[in-house]
N, C-alpha and C positions, 0 to 999 in steps of 0.2 A: 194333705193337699196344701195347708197353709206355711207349710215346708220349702212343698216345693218351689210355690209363687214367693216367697222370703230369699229363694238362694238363686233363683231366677232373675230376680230385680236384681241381686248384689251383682251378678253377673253382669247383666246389661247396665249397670251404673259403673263397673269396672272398666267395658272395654268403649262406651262414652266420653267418661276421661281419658282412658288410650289414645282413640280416634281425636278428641281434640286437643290433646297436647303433646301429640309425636311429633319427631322434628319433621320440617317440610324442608323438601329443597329449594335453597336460595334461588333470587333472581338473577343472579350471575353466573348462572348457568347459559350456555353458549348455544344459540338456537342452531347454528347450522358448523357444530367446530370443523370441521372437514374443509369447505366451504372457507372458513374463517382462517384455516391455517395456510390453503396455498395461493389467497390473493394478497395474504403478508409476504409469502414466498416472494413473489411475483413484485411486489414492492419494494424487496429488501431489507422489509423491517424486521428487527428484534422477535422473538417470540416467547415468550411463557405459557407453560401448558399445563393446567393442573389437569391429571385424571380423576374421579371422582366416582363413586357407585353410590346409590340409593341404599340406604340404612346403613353405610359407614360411620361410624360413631368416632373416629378418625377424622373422617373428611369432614362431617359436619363443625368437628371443634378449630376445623382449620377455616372454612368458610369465615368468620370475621375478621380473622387477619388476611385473607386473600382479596376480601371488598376491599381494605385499607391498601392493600397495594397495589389494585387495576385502579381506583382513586390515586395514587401517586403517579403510577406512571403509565397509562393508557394514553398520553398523548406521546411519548416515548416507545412504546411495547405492545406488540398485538398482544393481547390478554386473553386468552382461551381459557376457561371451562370446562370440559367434556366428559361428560354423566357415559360410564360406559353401558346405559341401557340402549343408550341411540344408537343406531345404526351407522349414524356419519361418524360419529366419534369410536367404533369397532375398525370403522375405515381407517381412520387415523391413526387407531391405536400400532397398526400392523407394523408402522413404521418405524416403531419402537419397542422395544424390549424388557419389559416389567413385569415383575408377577403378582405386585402388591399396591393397594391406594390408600390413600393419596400417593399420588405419584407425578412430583414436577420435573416439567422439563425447561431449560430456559437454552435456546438457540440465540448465539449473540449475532455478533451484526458480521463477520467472519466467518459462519459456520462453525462456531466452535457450540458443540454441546455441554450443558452442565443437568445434575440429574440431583436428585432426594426423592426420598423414600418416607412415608409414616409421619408421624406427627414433629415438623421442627418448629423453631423458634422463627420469628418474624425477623431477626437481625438477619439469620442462614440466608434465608429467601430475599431477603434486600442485596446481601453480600451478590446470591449467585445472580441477582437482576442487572446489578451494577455492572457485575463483573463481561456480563455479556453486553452491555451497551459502549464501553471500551473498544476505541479503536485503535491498534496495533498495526502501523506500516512495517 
């Protein structure tokens, strides 16, 4: 008996620390990305679009360089978010073509699309931010 209460606690002292040190999803996750992406339409503005899923281990290592760059240029770029658990962001997603996350997309101020896939580099993601805020007559 005293077995089983010894392998019981080890258990529930295991998933204790599980539960309070699993990653959480950031706060820059996009409450309404759907919403968020066609009154940028509608504006004209620049877009970036990370897709993201809950327990991407991918996506979470990219969430600190993604705050650092809605900080650089969110007054330049609608900055979208969107956790493919929500429903707006399944809406959204239809409009693009991905089979993997992270998955960015950055719409420049022309309609030109730029795209990455999986874990890049913070330079990549500035490149392809820049490159879409470029205006070409």
């Amino acid at each position: 008996m005293k077995r089983y209460l010894a392998i019981l606690l080890v258990v529930l002292v295991g998933v204790s620390v599980w539960f309070l040190t699993r990653p959480t999803v950031p706060a820059i996750i996009s409450a309404e990305p759907y919403t968020e992406f066609h009154a940028a339409v509608e504006r004209g503005r620049p877009i970036f679009i990370m897709f993201t899923k809950k327990g991407c281990r991918a996506c979470l290592a990219m969430y600190p360089l993604v705050e650092q760059l809605i900080a650089q240029y969110q007054d330049r770029v609608a900055m979208i978010v969107a956790d493919l658990a929500d429903e707006q962001t399944i809406e959204l997603a239809r409009n693009f073509e991905f089979r993997a996350v992270p998955h960015f997309i950055m719409i420049g101020r022309q309609g030109e699309t730029t795209t990455l896939t999986g874990h890049v580099a913070k330079e990549e993601l500035q490149s392809m931010i820049e490159a879409g805020l470029v205006w070409q007559p």
